[in-house]
Structure formats: C-alpha cells, structure tokens
GULO-417473 format. One record per residue: residue number from 1; residue in one letter; y, z, x of N, C-alpha, C, O, CB in turn. Coordinates in nm, 3 decimals, padded with zeros to 5 digits. Glycine has a CB too. Layout:
<recs>
REC  pos  code       ny       nz       nx      cay      caz      cax       cy       cz       cx       oy       oz       ox      cby      cbz      cbx
REC  NUM     A        Y        Z        X        Y        Z        X        Y        Z        X        Y        Z        X        Y        Z        X
...
</recs>
This chain:
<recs>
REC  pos  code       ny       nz       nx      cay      caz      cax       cy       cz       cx       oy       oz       ox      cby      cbz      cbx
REC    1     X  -07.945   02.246   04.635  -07.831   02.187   04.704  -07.801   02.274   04.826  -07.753   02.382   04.790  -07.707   02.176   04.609
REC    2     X  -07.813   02.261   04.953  -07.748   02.273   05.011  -07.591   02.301   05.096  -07.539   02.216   05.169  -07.791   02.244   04.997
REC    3     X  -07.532   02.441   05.067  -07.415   02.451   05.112  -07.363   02.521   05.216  -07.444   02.588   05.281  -07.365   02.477   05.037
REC    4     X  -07.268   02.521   05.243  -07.230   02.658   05.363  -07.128   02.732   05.309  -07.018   02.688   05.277  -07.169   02.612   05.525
REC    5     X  -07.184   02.896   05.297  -07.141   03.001   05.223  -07.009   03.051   05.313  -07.040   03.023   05.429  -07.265   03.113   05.202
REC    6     X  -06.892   03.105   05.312  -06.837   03.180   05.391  -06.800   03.278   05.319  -06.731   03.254   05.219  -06.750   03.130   05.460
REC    7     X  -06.824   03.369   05.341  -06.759   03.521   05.295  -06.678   03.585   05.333  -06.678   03.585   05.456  -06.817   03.608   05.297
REC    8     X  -06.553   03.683   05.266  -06.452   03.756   05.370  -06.508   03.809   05.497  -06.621   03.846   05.465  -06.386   03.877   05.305
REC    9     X  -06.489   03.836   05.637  -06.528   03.930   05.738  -06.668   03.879   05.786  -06.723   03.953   05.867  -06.530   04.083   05.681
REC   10     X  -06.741   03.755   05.745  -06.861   03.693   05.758  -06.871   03.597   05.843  -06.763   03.539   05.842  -06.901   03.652   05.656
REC   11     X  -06.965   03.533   05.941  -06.972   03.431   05.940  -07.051   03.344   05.903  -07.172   03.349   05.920  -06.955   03.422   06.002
REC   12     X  -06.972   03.227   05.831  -07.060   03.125   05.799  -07.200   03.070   05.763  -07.281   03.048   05.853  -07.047   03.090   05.856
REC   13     X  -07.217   03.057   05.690  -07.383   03.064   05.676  -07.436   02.909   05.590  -07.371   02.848   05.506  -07.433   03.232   05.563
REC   14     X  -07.523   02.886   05.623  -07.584   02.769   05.580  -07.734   02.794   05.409  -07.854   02.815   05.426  -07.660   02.712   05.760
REC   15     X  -07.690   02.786   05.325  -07.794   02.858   05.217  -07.784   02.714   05.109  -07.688   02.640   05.093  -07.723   03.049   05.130
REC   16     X  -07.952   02.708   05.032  -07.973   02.671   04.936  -07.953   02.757   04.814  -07.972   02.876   04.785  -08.071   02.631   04.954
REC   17     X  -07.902   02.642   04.747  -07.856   02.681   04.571  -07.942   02.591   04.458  -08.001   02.498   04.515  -07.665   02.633   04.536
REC   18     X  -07.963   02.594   04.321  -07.996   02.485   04.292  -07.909   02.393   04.229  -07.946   02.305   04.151  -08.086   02.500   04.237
REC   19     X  -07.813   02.411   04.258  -07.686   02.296   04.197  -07.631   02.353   04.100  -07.509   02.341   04.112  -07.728   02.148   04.136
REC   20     X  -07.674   02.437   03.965  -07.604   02.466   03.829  -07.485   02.497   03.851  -07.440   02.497   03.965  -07.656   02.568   03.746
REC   21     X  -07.419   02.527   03.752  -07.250   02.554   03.751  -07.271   02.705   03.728  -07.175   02.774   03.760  -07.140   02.464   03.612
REC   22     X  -07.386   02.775   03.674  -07.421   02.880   03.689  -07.404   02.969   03.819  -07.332   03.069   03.823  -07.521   02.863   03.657
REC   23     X  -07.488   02.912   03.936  -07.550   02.936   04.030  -07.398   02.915   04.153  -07.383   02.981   04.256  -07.695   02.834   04.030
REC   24     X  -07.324   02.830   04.112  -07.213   02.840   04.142  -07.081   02.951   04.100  -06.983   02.994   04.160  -07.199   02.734   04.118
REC   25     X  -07.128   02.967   03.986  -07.016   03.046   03.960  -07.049   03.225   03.985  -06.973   03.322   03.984  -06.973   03.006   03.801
REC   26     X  -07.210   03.213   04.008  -07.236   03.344   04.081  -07.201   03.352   04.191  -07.182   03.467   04.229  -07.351   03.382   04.091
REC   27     X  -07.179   03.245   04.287  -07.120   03.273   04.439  -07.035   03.380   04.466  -07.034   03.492   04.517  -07.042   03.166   04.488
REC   28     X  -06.911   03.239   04.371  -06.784   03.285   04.342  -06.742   03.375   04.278  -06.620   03.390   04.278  -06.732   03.223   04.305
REC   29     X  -06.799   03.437   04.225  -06.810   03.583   04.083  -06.703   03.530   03.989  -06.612   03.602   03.947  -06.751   03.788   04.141
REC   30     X  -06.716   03.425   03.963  -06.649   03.390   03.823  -06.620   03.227   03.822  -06.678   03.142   03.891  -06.493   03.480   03.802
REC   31     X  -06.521   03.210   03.730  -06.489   03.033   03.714  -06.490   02.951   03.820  -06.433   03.011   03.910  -06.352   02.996   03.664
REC   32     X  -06.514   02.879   03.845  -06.483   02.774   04.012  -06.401   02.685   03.977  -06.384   02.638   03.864  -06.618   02.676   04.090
REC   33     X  -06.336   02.654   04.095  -06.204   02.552   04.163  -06.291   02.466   04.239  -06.386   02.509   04.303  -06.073   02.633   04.278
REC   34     X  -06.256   02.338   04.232  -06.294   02.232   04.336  -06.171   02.195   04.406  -06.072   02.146   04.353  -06.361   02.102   04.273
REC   35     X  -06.191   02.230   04.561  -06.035   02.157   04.604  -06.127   02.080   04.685  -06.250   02.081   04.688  -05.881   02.254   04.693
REC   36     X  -06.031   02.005   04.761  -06.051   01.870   04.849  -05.949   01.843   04.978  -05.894   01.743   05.023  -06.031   01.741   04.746
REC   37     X  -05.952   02.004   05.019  -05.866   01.967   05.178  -05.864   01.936   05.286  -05.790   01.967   05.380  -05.824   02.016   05.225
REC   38     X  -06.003   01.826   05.272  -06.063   01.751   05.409  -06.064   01.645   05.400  -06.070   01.590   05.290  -06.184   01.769   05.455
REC   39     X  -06.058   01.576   05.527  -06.058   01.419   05.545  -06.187   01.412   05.488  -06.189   01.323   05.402  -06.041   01.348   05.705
REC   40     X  -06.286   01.463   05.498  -06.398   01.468   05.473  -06.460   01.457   05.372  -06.379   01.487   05.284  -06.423   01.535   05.504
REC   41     X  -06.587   01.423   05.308  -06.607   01.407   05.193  -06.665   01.542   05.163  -06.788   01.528   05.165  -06.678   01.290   05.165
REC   42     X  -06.635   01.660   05.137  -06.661   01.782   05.148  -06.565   01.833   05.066  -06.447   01.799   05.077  -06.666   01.831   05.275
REC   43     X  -06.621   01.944   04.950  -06.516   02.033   04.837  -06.514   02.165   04.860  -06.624   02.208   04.895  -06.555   02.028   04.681
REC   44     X  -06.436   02.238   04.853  -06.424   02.366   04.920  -06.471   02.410   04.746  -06.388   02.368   04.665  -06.244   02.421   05.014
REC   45     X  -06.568   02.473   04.693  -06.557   02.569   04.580  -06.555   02.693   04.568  -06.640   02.760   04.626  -06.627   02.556   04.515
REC   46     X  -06.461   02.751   04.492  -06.401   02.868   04.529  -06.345   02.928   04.397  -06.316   02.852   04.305  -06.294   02.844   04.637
REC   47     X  -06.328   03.076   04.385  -06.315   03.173   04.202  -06.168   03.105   04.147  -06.073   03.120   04.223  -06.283   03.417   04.216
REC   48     X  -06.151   03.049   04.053  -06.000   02.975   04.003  -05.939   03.081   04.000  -05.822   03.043   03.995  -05.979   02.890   03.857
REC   49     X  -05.939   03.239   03.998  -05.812   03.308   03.985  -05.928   03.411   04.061  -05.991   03.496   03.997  -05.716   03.339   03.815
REC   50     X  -05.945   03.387   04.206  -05.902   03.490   04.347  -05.821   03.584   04.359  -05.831   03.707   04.361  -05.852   03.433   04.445
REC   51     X  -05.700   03.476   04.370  -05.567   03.566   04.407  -05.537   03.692   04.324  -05.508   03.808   04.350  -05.438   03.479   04.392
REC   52     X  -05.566   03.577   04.144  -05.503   03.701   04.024  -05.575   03.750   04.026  -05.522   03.854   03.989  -05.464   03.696   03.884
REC   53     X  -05.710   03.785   04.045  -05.784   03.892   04.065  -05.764   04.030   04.168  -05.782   04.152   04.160  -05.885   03.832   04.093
REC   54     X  -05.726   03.951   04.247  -05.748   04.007   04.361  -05.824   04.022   04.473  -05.813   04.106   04.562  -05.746   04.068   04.343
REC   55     X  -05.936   03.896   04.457  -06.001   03.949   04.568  -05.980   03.931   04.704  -05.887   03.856   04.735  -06.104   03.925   04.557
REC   56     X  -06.061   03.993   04.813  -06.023   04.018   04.958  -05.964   03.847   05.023  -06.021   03.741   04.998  -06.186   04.090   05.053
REC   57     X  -05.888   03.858   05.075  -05.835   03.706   05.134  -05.942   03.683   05.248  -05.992   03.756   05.333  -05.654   03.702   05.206
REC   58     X  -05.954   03.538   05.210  -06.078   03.498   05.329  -06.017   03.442   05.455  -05.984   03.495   05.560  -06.192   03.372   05.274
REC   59     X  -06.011   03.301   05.406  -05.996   03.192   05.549  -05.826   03.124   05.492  -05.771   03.093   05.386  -06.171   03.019   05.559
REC   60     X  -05.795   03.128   05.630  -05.673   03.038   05.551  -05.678   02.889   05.548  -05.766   02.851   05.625  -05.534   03.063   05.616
REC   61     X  -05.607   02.777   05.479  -05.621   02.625   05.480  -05.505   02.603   05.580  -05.402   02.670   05.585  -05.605   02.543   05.323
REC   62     X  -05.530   02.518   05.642  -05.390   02.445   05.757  -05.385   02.314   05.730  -05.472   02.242   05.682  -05.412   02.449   05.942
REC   63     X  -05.235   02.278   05.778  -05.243   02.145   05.752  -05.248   02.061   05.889  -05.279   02.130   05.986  -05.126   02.108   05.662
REC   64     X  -05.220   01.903   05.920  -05.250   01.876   06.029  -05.193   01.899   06.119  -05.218   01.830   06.219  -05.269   01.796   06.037
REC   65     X  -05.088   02.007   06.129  -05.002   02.001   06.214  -05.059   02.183   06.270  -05.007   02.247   06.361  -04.831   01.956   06.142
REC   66     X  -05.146   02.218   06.205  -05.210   02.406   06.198  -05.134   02.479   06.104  -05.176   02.594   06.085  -05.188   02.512   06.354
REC   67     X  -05.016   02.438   06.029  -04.942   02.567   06.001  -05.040   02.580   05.854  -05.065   02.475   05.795  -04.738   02.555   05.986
REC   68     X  -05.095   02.715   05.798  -05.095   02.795   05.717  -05.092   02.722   05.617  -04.976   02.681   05.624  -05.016   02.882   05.725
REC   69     X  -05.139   02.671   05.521  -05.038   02.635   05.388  -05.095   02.693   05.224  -05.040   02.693   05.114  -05.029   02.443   05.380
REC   70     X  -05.249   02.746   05.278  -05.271   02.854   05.141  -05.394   02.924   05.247  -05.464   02.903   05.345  -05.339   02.765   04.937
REC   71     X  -05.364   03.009   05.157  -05.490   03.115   05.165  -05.589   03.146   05.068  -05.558   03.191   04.958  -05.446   03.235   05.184
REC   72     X  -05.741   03.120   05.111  -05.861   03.107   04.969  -05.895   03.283   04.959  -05.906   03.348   05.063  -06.056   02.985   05.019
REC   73     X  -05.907   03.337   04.849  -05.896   03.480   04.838  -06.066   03.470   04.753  -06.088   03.402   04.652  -05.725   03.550   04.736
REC   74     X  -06.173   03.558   04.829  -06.293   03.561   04.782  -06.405   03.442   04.874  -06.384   03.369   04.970  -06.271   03.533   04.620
REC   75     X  -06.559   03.474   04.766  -06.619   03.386   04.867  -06.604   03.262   04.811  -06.565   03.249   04.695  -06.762   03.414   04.905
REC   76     X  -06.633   03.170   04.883  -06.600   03.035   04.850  -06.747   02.921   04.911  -06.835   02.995   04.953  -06.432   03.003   04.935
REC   77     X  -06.770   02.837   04.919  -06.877   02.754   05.025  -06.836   02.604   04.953  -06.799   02.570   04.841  -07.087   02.808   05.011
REC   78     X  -06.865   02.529   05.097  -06.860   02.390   05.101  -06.956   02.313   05.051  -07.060   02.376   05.032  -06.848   02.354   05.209
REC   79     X  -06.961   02.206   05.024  -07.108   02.080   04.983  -07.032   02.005   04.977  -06.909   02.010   04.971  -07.219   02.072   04.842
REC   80     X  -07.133   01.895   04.981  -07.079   01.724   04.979  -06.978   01.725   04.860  -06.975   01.815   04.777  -07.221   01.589   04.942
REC   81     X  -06.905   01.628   04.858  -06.846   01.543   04.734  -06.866   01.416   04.780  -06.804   01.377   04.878  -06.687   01.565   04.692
REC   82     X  -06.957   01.336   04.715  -06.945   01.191   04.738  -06.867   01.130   04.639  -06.842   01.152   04.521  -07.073   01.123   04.743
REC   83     X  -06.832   01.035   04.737  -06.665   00.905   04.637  -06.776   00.880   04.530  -06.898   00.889   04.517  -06.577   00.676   04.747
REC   84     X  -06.643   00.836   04.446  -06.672   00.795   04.318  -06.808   00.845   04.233  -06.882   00.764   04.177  -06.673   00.658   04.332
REC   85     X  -06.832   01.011   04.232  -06.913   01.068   04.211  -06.819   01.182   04.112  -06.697   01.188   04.126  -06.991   01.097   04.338
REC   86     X  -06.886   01.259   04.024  -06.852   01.350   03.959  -06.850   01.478   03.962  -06.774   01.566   03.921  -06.885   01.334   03.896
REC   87     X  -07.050   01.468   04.082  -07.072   01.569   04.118  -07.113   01.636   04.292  -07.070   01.569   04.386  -07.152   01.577   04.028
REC   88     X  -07.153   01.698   04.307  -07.120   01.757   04.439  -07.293   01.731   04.450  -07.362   01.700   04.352  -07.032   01.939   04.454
REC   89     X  -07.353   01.753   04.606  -07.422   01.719   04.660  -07.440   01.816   04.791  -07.370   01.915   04.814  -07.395   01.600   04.663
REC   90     X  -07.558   01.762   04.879  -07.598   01.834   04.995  -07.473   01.859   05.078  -07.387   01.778   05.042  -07.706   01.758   05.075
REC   91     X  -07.432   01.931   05.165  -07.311   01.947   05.304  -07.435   01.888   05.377  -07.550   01.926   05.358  -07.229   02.139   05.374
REC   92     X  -07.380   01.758   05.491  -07.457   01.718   05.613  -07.479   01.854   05.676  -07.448   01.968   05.644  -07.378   01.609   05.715
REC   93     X  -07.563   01.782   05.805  -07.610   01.855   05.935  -07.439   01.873   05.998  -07.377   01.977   06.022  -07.743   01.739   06.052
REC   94     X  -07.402   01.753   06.009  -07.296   01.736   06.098  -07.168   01.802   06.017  -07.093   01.865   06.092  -07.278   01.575   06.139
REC   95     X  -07.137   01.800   05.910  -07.043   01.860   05.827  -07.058   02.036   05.839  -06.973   02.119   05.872  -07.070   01.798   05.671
REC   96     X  -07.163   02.050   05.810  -07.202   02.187   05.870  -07.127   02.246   05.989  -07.028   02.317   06.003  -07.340   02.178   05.913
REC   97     X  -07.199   02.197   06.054  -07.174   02.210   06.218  -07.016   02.203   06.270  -06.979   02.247   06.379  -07.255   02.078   06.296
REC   98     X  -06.940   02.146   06.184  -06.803   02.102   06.205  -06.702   02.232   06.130  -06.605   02.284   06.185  -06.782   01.935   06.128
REC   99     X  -06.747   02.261   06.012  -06.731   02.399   05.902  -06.764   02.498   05.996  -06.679   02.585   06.019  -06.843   02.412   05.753
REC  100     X  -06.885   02.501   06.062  -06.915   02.641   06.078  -06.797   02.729   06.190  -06.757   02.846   06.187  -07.078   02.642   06.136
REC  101     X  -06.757   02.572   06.319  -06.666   02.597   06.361  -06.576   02.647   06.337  -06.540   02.759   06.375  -06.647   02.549   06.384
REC  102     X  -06.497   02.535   06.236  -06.362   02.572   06.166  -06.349   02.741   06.122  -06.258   02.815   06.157  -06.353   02.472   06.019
REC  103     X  -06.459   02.776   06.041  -06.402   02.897   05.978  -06.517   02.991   06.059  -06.602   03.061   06.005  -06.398   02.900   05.786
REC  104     X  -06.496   02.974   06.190  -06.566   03.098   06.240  -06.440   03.222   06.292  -06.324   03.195   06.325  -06.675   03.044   06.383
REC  105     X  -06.505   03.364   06.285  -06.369   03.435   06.370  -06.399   03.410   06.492  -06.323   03.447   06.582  -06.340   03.600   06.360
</recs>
C-alpha cells in the first residue's frame, strides 16, 4: 500500500507498506486512530494515545477557516479511504502531491 509518511521535524515522504494492521501500527509505535479530516477521500492514521504518551507534536489540523483545531502528536501517514469501504487503500499521485504541500515546513 502506498502512503505518505510524515514525521515530527520531517518532510513528507511518499513509502510502501504492505497494508497489515501490524505494519501500521509499527509506523505509529503503537495502536492506530483513523481520522477523516479531509474533503478528501484520504485517513490520516495516527498512535490512539500520542498525546497520553507523549509523543513529540507533529502537524497541526485546521479547519476551513485555518484556525488550529487539534494537534496530531507522533508519526502519523495518509492512504486512501474509499466510500463505502472498510479498508484503506493506495494515497493517489495527486493526493500526494496535495499532502505533501499541506504538511510541508
């Protein structure tokens, strides 16, 4: 599967995984979160307890207006979510390209 990695202090990176929930949850160094804060058909996955952990704060989420409205703490990376699907999938060329922007410094 295809995703784009972002790491604290990193930029952006484009890497194959092979899909497991394993292989995911090594990203993230522990449990994963699926959120969904894009128009986009794209899931941000990311460690379910970051924060209570502690790890380093990454990128922040905005809403449409820019202001702030959480902050993802650890690494996290994007891939598809297709509708009415269960499971996650490739990130496009163009989804990419649009991410890499967004969370570049």
């Amino acid at each position: 599967m295809r995703i784009l990695l972002v790491e604290p202090g990193k930029r952006p990176v484009l890497k194959e995984i092979d899909g497991s929930l394993k292989s995911m949850q090594e990203i993230v160094g522990g449990t994963i979160q699926a959120l969904y804060p894009f128009e986009e058909p794209v899931a941000l996955i990311c460690n379910d307890e970051g924060k209570l952990l502690g790890l380093p704060l990454n990128r922040a989420l905005r809403d449409e207006t820019g202001q702030i409205y959480d902050i993802i703490a650890g690494t996290f990376f994007l891939c598809g979510a297709p509708e009415n699907s269960d499971s996650f999938a490739d990130i496009t060329s163009e989804e990419m390209r649009l991410f890499q922007k967004l969370f570049a410094f």
